[in-house]
C-alpha positions in Angstrom: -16.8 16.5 -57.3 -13.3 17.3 -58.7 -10.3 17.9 -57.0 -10.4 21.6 -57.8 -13.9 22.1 -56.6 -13.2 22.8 -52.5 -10.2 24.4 -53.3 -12.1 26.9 -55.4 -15.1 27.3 -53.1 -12.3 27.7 -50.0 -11.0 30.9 -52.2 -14.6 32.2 -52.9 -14.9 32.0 -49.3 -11.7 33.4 -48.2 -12.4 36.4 -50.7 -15.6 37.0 -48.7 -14.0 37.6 -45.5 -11.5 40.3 -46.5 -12.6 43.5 -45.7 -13.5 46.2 -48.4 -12.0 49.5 -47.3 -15.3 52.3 -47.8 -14.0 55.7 -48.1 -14.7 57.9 -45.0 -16.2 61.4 -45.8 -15.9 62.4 -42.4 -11.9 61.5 -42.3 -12.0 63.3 -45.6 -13.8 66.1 -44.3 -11.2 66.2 -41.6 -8.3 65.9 -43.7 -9.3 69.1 -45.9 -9.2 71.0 -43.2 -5.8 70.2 -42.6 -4.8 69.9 -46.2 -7.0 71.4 -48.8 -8.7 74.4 -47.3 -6.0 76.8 -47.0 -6.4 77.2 -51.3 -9.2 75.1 -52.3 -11.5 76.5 -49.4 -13.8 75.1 -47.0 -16.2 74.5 -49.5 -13.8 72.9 -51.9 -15.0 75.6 -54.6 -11.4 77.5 -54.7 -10.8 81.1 -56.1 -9.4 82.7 -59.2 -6.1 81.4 -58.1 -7.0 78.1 -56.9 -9.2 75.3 -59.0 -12.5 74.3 -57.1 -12.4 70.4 -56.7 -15.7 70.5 -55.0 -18.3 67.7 -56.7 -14.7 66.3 -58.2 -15.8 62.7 -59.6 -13.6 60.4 -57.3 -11.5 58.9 -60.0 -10.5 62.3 -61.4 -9.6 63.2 -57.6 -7.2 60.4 -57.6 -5.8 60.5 -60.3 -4.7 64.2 -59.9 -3.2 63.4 -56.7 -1.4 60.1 -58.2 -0.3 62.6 -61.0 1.2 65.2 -58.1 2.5 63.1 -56.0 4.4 61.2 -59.1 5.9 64.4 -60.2 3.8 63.6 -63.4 2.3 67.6 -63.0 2.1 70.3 -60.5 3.8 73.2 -60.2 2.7 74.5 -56.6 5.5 73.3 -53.8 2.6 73.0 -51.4 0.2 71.3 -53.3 3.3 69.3 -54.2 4.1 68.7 -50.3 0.7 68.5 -49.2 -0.2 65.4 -51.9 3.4 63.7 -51.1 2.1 63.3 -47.5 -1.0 62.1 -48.6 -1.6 57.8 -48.0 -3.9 55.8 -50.0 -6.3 56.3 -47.2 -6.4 59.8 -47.1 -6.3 59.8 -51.1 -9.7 58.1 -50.9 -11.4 60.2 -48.0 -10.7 62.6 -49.7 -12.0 61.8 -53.0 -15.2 60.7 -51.1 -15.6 64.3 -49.4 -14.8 66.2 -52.3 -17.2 64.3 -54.8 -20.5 64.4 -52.1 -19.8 68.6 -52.3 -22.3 70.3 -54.5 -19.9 72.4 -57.6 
């Protein structure tokens, strides 16, 4: 045995016990009700004035938010406000509901 072997199996171990963080579609579900519905709907299918995000793959979820919330687009001030009080958590319960909807 080398003297980088137990170091190395100590990090494979360590990286074992950190927790994964699994999205929560029931937080999500939550959240949009707070949030989203008001223009996306509670079904997350949205109008002629509002895009439906329901069945939203969660990557292009996040991505739009990270893209409002950077100022990188969005015109709306309360999609603009509602995504700048958005955390990382919320980002991904979100993405979670959204995507298990049926479009």
């Amino acid at each position: 045995m080398n003297k980088w072997t137990l170091p190395a199996l100590f990090v494979a171990a360590m990286a074992l016990t950190v927790p994964v963080h699994a999205a929560d579609i029931a937080a999500g579900k939550a959240k949009a009700g707070d949030s989203c519905s008001d223009c996306h709907g509670d079904d997350g299918k949205g109008d002629k004035k509002f895009p439906g995000i329901a069945g939203m793959p969660v990557e292009k979820f996040t991505q739009a938010i990270a893209d409002v919330q950077s100022g990188k687009s969005g015109k709306n001030k309360k999609m603009i406000k509602e995504a700048k009080q958005l955390s990382a958590d919320d980002v991904a319960n979100l993405a979670a509901y959204y995507a298990s909807l049926k479009k």
